[in-house]
Every structure is written in C-alpha cells, then in structure tokens.
N, C-alpha and C positions, 0 to 999 in steps of 0.2 A: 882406939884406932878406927877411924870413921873408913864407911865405906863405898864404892863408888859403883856404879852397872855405865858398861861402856856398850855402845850400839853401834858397829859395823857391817855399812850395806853393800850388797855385792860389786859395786863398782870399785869400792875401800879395799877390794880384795879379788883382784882381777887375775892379778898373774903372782908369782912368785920373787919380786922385786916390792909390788904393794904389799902384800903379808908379810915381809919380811920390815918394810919400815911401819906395819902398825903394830909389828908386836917390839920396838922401840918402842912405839909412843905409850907401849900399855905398860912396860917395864920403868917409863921415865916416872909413870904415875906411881908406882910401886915402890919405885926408890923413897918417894916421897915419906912414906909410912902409911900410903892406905892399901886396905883390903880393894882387891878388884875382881868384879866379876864381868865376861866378856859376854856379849850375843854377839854372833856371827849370821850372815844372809847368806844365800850361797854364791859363789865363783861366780862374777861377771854376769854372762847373760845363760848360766846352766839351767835356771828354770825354763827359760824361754825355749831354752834347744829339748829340754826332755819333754815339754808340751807339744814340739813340733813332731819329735820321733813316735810319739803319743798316737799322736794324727796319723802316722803314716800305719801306723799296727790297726786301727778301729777309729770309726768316725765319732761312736758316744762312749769314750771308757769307764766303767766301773768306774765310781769314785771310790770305794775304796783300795783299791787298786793303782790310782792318780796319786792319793797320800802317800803309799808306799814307794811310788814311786819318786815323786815332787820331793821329799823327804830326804831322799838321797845326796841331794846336793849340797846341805846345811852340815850333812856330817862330813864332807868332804871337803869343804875350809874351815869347819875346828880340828877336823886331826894336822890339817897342813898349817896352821894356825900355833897352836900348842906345841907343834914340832920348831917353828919358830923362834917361839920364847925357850923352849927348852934346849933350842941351839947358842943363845945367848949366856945359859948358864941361869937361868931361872926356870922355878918348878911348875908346871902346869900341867892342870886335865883337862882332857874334852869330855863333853856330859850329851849326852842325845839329851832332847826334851824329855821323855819318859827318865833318862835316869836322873834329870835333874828333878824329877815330881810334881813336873806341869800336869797335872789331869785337865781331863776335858771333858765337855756332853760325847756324843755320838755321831755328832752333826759334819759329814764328812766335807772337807774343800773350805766350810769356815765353821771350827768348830768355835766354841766357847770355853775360855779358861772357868773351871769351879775351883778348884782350890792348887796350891802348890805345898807340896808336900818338904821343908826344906831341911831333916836330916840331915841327908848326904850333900848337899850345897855349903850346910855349917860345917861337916865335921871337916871338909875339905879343904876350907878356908882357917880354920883354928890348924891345919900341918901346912899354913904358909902359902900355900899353892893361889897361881893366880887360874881362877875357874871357867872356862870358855863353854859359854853353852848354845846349843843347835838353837837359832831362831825359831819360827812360823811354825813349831810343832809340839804336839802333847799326846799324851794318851788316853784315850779313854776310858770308863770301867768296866768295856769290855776286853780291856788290852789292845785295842787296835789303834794302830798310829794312828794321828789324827792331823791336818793342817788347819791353820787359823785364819785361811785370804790370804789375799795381796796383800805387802805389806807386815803379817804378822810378827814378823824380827823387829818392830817395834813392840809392839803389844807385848810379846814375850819381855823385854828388857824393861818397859814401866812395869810389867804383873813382878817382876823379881827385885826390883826396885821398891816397891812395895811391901812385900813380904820381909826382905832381908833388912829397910831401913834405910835406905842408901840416903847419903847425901846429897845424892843428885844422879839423875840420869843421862847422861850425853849419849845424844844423837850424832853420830858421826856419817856424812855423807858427801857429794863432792862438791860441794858450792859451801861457801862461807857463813850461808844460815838464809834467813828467811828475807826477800826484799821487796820493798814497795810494791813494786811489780815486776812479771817477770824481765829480766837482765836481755832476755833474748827480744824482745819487741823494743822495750826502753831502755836505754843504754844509760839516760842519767837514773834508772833506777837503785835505789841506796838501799842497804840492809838496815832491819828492824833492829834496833838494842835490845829490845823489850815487848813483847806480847804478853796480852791475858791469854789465859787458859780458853777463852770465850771467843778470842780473837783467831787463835790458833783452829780450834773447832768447824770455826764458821772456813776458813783457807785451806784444810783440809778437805773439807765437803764441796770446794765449788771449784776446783782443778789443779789446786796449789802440791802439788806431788811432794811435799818432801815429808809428811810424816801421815802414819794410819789414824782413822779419825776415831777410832779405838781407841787407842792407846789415848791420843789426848784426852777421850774422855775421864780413862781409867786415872790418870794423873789429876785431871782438874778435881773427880772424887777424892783422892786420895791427897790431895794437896802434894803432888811429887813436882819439885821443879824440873822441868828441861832444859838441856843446853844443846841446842843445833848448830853443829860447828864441821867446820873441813877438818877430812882428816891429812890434808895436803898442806893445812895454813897453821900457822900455832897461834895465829888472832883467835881472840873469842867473836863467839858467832851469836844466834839471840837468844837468850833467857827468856821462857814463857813461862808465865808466874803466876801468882793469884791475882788477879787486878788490885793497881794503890790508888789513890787520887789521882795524882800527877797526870798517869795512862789522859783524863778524859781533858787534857789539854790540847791534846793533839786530835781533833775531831776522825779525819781519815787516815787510819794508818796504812792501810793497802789497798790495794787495787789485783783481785784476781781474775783468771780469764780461762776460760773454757771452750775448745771445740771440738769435741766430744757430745754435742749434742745434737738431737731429732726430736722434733715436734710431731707430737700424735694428733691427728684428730678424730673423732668421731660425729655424724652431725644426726638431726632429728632420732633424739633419745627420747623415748617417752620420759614426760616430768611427772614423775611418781616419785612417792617415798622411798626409797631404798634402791635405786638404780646406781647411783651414783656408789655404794657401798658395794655393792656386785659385781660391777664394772673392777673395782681397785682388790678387792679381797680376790677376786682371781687373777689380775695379776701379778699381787704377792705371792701364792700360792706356788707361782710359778717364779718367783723370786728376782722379780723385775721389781727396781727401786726407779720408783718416778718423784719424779722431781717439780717441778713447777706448776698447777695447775690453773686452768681458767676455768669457767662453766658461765655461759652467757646468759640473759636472764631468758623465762619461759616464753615461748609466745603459739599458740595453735596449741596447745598441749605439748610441746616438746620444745628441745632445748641442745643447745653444743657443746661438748667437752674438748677441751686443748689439752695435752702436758708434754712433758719431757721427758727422755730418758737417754743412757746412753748409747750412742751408736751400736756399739756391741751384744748390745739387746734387741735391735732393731728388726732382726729376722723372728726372733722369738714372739716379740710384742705384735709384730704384724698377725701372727699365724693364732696367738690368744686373741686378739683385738676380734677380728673377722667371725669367730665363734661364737665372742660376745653378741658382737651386732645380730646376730642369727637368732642369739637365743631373748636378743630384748628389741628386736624386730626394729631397731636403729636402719639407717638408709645408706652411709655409707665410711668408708674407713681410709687416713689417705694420712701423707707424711712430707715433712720437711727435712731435708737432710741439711740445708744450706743453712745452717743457722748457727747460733753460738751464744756464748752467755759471759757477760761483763758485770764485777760485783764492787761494790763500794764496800769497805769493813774498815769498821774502829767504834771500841769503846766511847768515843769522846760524842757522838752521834746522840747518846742519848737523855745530853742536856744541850743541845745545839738543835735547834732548828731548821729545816730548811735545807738540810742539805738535801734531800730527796726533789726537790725543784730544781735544784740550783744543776744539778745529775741532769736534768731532764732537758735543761733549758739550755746547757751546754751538748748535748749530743743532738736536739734540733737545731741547733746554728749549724752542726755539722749534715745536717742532713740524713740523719741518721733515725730510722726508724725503730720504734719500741714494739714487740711483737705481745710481750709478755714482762707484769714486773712481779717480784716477791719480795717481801722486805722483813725485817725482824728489829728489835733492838738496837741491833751493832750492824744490821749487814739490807745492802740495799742491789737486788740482781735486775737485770734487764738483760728480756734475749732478743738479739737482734742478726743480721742477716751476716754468716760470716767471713763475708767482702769487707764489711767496715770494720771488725775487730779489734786489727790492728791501729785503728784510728783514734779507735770509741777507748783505746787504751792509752795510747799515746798524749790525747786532748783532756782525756780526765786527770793522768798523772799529773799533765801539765799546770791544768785550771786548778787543781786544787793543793796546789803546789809543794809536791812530793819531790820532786827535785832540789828544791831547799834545806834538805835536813835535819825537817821535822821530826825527821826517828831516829837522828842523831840527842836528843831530848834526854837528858842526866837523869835517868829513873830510877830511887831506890829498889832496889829487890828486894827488900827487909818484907818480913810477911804483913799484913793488914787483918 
C-alpha cells in the first residue's frame, strides 16, 4: 500500500463548504488503496487576523508567545477537517505538530525541523486512519511550540513525506500549478508540466508565492517529487522533479516578477578589508535577508554599496544601515522604494548562450532601464524601476516565446 502526504493551504480551507469538498478529495484518494497523510494551513486568512489582534495587545510580542499563539489556527482546520472525513463515514485523526513528532531547534517564528519522531504517525496509519496533521509547527526540546515561517505547511508536508516514504507530495493550492508567468500580468501565460527541483528553487526565491523555498529544498535533497495542483480542478497541475535531459530544450521556462522590492544604498565606505563583511554580518544578525548586491569599484579610498531587500524590512534596515554608517564613518544612507525585480529561469540556459543579451537588448528597445543584474546557472534577474514591470514581463514573455507552449513540452518524469 503506497503512500501519499497531501498539502492544503489556507485558502483550500476557508469556510465549511471547502473543507467539506477536500475531505472528498482525500477520501477519493483513499478509496484508491493508498495510505494518506494530510497537512493542513490554517482557515482562510486566521493567521493574518491573529497577527493583527497581535498588534493591537503590544507593538513587539514575545515570540514565543506569537508561536503559541500563530499555532492556534492550524489546529483549528485539522479538528474541522477530520470531523469532515469522519462525517463521511471514514476514520481520521488530527495530530498537532508536537504529537505528530516534528521536533525542532529553539529558534522561535522560524524554527528548524531536526528530526520527526514517526511512532505514533505509523501506528495510526497501520488502524486505517487517514492522519491530518497541523502544518507550520513543531516542538522543541525544550517543549515549546515552535513555528517554522511563512509558508511552513509546506516544509512540514515534504519533512513527513520524507520520513514516511510517500510516493509523492502534493501541494494543493488555488491555481492549477505553476505558470510561465504570473496569469495576473499575462493572460497568454501557460502552466509548467514540468520543473526541476532547481527551477522550482530559483521561483520560490524571487516572488513566485506558491511554495516555501524550504521545502523545495528539503525535496530536491531528498529526491521527493512534487505535484502542485488546484484543489478546485481535478487536472494535474506541475510535477517538479529531478531535472532529465529533455527539461534543457526548453531554454526559458518562466518568467518571475517581484515588487516587493527597495534598493539600499550606502556611499563613500572606506575600501578596507573587511568592511564589506561588517556591513552584511550585522545585518544578518538582525535577520535582514538581502538579496542583490552591487559594490562599485574604489576610487579616493572609498567606494559604494547597492542591495536589496524586501520592503518589510525596510524600516528595520534603514535604523541598522544609519548605525553602520556611524560606526565605519560612510557619508551617507538613502533608498529606493520604486523599483522591482524581473527574472529569466530555466534549466535549458546552461547550454544555450546568449540569452542574457538577448534579456538585455530586448528590455532597451523598451526603454527600460537596468538598475541592477544577478545571474546564476538557470536564472538571469534585473531590477528595474516599478513603472515598467508590467511591461518588462509582458515583452519578455512575449520575445521569448512563452506563449507557444513551450511547457506544454511531453517530459518524462522517470528519475534520471
């Protein structure tokens, strides 16, 4: 009896009409003859309302305190969940994280999965039972609930996906999988059949909201395929895989888009050894993830730093920046709010040439200025001003002809 980890996101389970038809779809699986086990997010938009009710008790709460809190709402669509399926005439239990044997580090708001403890997960599924368990949370080994970020009802459903074996992990969310580009800018945008683990990665980290960039990784380790699918459609949606050959036929597979971004600057840094590492190591410290960087070359003994980060750090990074400058005697500190970030990604890039010009030489015809580029393997970013976004998405899809079908493309999934 193979087995299966199903992943349902808060919007899959908004009201009592959607729970009611996804604990259908989890009993259609079940008929089948597989074992299933369920992650659940919480209700709609619960987290969002507990963080505001949050706000309104204390400006900076305890985190752990937020866990306990945050926590709340994951167990509150497995018991309505479970009651679901067990209104249909089939056996289920809801598991908090803790009782399913998610441990964690200590690290409260995002913690780290270390081990899952799966006992009680096995013995529950050997009495038939289909087994629902609380996303985004674990516990730690001091006992204390712990949450794992944004997003972590994924992480949780590859980490048990893992452990238990499954056949596959399906992501279940409310769009039909992954596509070219977003659907809301580009209308001829097509869903992907097929991503690498690599491709997936790179569209989680640069705005593509539909899965934790965690979890991809944990899968592309553990070789766990994905199936990101509507829980509203009974098409299959895209299989992210190990990359086969085939994948690098297709040079560009997507086109991701970002505005969620602010450009930092910093200017006349003394050019010393180890400025540049002082600068960044505090503001990791403070747990600011920067993204892009420029450093201009030296000229008079000093020199400029660019990067990016997201908007929602922007008050933080301003009040760490300004410290800095104080303490490395820099001259001044300033920002861009108006800006935005447009990325090229696909495997097939890195036996093709040229595409990074060809990016470049199409978005100057548009007039479109490049502020900042970063590139890698599979993935080619440019930030630019976020007036043209909509444009610089539209003309890329366009020119490089993603509206054709390209990711319509018959690609085995057999391992490689």
């Amino acid at each position: 009896m193979t087995l299966i980890v199903q992943k349902f996101g808060g919007s899959s389970v908004a009201d009592a009409k959607k729970i009611k038809a996804v604990a259908k779809r989890i009993i259609k699986i079940r008929k089948k003859g597989h074992q299933v086990v369920v992650v659940v997010s919480a209700t709609g938009k619960t987290t969002d309302e507990l963080l505001k009710f949050a706000a309104k008790i204390i400006d900076n709460p305890c985190k752990r305190e937020m866990d306990m809190l945050l926590s709340a709402g994951e167990q509150i669509s497995i018991a309505l969940l479970s009651m679901a399926i067990k209104a249909k005439k089939y056996d289920a239990i809801s598991l908090t994280g803790a009782q399913a044997g998610i441990c964690t580090d200590s690290v409260h708001n995002k913690a780290r999965i270390t081990r899952i403890k799966t006992k009680k997960l096995k013995k529950e599924l050997k009495k038939g039972r289909i087994v629902v368990v609380a996303g985004f949370q674990g516990i730690s080994s001091g006992e204390d609930i712990t949450t794992l970020g944004r997003g972590g009802s994924d992480l949780t459903a590859v980490a048990l996906a893992v452990v238990l074996k499954a056949k596959v992990c399906e992501i279940y969310t409310d769009v039909a999988g992954v596509y070219t580009a977003d659907p809301r800018i580009v209308k001829e945008a097509e869903k992907i059949n097929y991503l690498s683990f690599d491709e997936m990665l790179e569209m989680a980290g640069l705005g593509t909201q539909v899965m934790q960039a965690r979890s991809v990784e944990m899968a592309k380790k553990f070789n766990i395929d994905l199936h990101i699918r509507s829980t509203f459609l009974r098409e299959k949606g895209t299989i992210v895989t190990r990359e086969v050959s085939c994948m690098e036929d297709v040079v560009v597979s997507g086109i991701a888009s970002d505005s969620d971004q602010v450009k930092i600057s910093i200017t006349k840094l003394p050019d010393r050894p180890g400025v540049a590492a002082q600068l960044f190591s505090e503001l990791g410290e403070k747990d600011i993830n920067v993204d892009m960087i420029i450093q201009s070359s030296a000229r008079d003994g000093v020199n400029n730093i660019s990067f990016t980060v997201s908007r929602t750090n922007l008050k933080k990074t301003l009040e760490t920046m300004n410290k800095i400058k104080k303490k490395l005697g820099a001259k001044e500190v300033f920002y861009d709010a108006q800006v935005a970030k447009v990325s090229l990604i696909g495997v097939g890039m890195r036996s093709h040439s040229g595409v990074a010009s060809k990016m470049f030489s199409i978005l100057a015809a548009e007039k479109i200025n490049i502020e900042m580029i970063s590139t890698s393997e599979i993935r080619i970013s440019c930030v630019i001003k976020e007036k043209n976004l909509t444009k610089a998405v539209r003309v890329l899809h366009k020119k490089f002809k993603l509206d054709q079908k390209l990711s319509k493309k018959n690609i085995s999934t057999k391992k490689s």
